[in-house]
N, C-alpha and C positions, 0 to 999 in steps of 0.2 A: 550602530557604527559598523562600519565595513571593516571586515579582517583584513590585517596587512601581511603579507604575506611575510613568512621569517625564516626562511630558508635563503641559505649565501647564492649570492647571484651576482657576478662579477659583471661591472661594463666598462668598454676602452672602445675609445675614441681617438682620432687625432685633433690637431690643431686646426680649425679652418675660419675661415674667412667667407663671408657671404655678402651679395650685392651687386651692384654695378660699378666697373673698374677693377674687380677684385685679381681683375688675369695678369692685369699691369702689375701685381708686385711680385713676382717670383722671382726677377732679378736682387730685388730688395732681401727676398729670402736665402738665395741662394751665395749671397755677400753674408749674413750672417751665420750660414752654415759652415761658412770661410770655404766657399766653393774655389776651386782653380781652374780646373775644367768641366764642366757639363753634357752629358749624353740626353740629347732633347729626343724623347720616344713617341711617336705620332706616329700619322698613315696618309696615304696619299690625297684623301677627299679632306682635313682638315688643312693639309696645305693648300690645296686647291682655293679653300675658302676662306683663306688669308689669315688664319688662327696662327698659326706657327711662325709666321713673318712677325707679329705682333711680341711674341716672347724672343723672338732673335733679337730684334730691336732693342728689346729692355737688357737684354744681356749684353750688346755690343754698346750698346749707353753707359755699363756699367764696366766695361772692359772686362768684362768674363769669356775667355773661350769656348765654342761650346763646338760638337758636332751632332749632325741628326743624322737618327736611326727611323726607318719610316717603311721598316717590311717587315709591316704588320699587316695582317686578314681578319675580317671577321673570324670572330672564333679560335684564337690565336693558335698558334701550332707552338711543341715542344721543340723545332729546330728553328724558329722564329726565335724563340727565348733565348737559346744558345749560341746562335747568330749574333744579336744583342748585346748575350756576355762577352764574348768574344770581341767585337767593336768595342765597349767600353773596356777594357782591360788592355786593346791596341792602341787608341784614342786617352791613354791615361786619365781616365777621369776618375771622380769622386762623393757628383752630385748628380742623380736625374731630374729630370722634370720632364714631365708625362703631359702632352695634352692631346684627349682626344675622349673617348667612349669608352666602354669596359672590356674592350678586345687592347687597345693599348695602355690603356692602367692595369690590365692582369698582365700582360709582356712586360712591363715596366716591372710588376713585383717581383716577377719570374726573374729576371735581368740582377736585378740587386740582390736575389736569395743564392742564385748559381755564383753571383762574384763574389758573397761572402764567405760562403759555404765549400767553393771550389767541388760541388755535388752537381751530377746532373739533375734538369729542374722535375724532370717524372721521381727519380727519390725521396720527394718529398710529399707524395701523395698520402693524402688522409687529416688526423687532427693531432698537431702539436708533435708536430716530425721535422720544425726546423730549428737548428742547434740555436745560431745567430742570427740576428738582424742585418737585414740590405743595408749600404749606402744613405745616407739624406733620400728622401722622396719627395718633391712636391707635384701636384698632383691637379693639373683645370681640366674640368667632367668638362666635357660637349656635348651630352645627352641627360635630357630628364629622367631616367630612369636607371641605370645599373648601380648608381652608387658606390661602383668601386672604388671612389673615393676616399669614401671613411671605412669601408670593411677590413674584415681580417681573413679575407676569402680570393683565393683567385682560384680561376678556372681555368686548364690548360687543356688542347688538343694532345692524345699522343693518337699521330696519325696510323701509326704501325698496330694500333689493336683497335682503332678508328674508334676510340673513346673520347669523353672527358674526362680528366683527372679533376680532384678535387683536392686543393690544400685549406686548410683551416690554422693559423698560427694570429697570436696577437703579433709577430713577429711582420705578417704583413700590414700591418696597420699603416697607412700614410704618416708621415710627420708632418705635412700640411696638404689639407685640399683649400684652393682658390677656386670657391663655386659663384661664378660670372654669370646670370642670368643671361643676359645679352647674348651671349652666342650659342643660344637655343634659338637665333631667330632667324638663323640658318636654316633650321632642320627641315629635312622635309616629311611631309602628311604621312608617308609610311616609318619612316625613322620614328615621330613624335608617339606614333598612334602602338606600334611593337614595344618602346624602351617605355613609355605610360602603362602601360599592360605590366612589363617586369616589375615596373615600382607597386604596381596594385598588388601583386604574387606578394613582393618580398613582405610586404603590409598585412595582408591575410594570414601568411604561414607566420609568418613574428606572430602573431597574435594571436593564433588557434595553436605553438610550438607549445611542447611540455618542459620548454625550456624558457619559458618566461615569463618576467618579472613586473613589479608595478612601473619602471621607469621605461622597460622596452615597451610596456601597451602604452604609454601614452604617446611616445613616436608613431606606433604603429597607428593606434584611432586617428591620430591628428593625419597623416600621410593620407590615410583613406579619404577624407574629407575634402584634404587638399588637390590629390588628384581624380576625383572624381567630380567634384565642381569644376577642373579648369581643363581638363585633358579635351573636351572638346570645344570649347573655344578655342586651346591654344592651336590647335587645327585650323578653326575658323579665322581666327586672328593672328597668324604667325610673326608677325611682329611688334605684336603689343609685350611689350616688357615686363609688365606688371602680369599681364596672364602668364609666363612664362615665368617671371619668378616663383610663382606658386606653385608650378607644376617642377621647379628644381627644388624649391623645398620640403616639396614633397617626396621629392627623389630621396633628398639629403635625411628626411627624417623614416623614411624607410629603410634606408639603408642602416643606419643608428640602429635601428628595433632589429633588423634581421640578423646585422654582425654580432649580438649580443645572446640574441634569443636562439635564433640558429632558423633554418629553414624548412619543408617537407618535401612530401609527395612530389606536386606540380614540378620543383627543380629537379629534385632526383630521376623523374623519366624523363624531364627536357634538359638534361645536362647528353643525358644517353644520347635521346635526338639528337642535337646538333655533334654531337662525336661523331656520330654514324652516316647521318646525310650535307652536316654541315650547313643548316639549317638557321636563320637567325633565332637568337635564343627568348625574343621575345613571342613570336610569333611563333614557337615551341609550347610555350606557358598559355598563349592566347589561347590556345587548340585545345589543353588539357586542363585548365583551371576548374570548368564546371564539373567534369570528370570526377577530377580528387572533391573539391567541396563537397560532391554530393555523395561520394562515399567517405568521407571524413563528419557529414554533417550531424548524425544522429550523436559521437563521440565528444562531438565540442559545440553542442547545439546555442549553449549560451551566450558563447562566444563569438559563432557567426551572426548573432540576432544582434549581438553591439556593433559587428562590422557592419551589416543591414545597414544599422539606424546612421551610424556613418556614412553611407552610402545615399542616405536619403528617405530609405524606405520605413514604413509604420511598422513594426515587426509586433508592441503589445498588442494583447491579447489576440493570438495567431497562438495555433499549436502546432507541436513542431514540423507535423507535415507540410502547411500553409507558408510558415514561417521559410522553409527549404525551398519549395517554388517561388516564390516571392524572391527570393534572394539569385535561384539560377534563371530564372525571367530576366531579373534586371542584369546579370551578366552576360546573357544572351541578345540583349539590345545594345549593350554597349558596343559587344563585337560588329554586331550588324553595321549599329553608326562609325564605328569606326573603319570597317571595311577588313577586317579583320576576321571573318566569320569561315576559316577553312577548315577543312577536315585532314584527317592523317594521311588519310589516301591523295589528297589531292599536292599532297608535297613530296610525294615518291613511295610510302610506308607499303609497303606489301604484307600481307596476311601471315606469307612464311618468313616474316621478318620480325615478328610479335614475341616469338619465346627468347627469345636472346635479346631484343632488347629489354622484357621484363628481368632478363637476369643480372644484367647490367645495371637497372636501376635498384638492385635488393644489393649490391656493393656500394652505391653509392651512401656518401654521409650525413644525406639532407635527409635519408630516410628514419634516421635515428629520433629525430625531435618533430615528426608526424606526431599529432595526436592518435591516428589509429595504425596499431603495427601491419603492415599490409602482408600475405603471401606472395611467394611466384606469382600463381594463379591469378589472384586478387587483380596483381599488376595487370597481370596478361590481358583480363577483361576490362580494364580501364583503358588500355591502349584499344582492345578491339571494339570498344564502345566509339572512340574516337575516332574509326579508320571512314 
């Protein structure tokens, strides 16, 4: 019989909703949260694509007031956030609804921690540094991959030390995600192919984290499965539904396994990345996942050989040298197919750029639940391996 593991291991989740039509109920939610007025947190390319028209509609159906905030960037900024509070707090409101990808569902936590808290949103950097709870949240992902939907994680720019911050609170947890398949069938071939990538990350590091449990691995194995069988169809097929459900579900069950378990390596230098070059975050993780796996592999070697098999690949009777190629081969073809295959250098990283961003990622908080504790140093040649 397999040992169950008996050490306390806490998991929170929000409320969500999965499916097709599922974007249609937020007015429905937003009447039960006894909303009055509404702060709608988006960005210029889901308006563009008729997403946010869609939830106005349901709100002025329901005769809910609302106004939109929609200056948000990739990679969201700390005066974005406070921008944000500020409109919601001028706009009287009491409910958000978020739709968009994990640069406006992190704006959006950000948004509802500063107005609770009456704190700037960089004072809350680290884990379980926020007093209260945001506003209502609900929450439609537009991307297969960040899952910030259901996390208890946002990421914020603070532009003036040209980082990312990291907050960690069950305090950001959504109170509902509406995860809509259907409007992944927008996305396009680099969007699907970088946020597929992050959900693969958040699935790997859930699963090889020392912080996790029998309920985050089975999120995390099931995700690996999901998006590695459909991540390139859904490329190939961008408007087939059912391929794109798959690869949101797999979003949504990686994300479960990461927010619980916690994350590594890959994020903690590609949180630094995009702080410093402003970089998408998926296409940070794409560049450095083999990196960390392959120096993470000998410490969690068992556990990689079950993402392997996940994966697809024959991992028994492989020892564990075999078993490590086998596994960085098949990540190295994914990138290829995916088109995704760059190096550090080839997105700005300069060589004299290497010791400060390894020191920036020995701060970060994803470094804590690595399976293997890294040095400076260590960092330093993962990036230089990567440049």
């Amino acid at each position: 019989m397999n040992n169950i593991q008996t050490e306390l291991r806490k998991f929170v989740a929000p409320e969500f909703v999965f499916g097709t039509g599922a974007r249609h109920m937020a007015a429905r939610y937003a009447i039960n949260f006894g909303a009055t007025k509404v702060l709608i947190v988006t960005d210029p390319g889901i308006i563009a694509a008729g997403w946010t028209k869609e939830v106005t509609d349901g709100l002025e159906s329901a005769k809910i007031p609302y106004h939109i905030f929609s200056a948000v960037t990739p990679n969201p900024k700390a005066g974005e956030v406070m921008m944000g509070a500020e409109v919601y707090e001028q706009e009287a409101c009491n409910l958000i609804v978020v739709i968009g990808g994990g640069s406006p569902i992190d704006c959006a936590k950000g948004i509802g921690l500063v107005t609770s808290n009456k704190m700037h949103i960089l004072d809350f950097e680290g884990v379980d540094q926020v007093p209260s709870p945001g506003p209502p949240l609900i929450c439609i992902p537009t991307t297969g991959g960040s899952a910030a939907d259901v996390s208890q994680f946002a990421i914020i720019t603070d532009t003036d030390r040209k980082v990312k911050i990291t907050i960690i609170s069950k305090m950001l947890v959504p109170d509902v995600s509406l995860s809509d398949p259907f409007i992944l069938t927008t996305m396009s071939r680099e969007l699907t192919a970088h946020t597929g990538l992050d959900a693969l990350a958040h699935a790997f590091e859930a699963y090889v984290s020392n912080a996790n449990s029998p309920v985050t691995d089975l999120f995390a194995l099931e995700a690996v499965r999901l998006m590695s069988s459909s991540l390139i169809p859904a490329i190939e097929h961008p408007e087939d539904v059912a391929i794109r459900s798959r690869t949101m579900l797999g979003s949504l069950y990686a994300g479960l396994a990461f927010s619980n378990a916690g994350l590594g390596l890959v994020h903690a230098m590609a949180h630094t990345l995009g702080g410093r070059l402003d970089i998408a975050h998926g296409e940070s993780n794409s560049i450095l996942i083999s990196r960390v796996v392959e120096f993470n592999f000998e410490t969690a070697a068992e556990r990689y050989a079950a993402i392997g098999e996940a994966l697809g690949l024959h991992m028994s009777g492989l020892d564990p040298s075999r078993k490590m190629a086998a596994f960085l081969d098949a990540l190295e073809k994914l990138r290829k197919t995916l088109n995704v295959d760059l190096a550090l250098g080839d997105v700005g990283v300069e060589p004299g750029d290497i010791p400060e961003l390894a020191a920036q990622a020995m701060k970060d908080p994803c470094v804590a639940t690595n399976p293997r504790r890294p040095t400076q140093k260590e960092i330093e040649g993962l990036y230089e391996k990567a440049l």
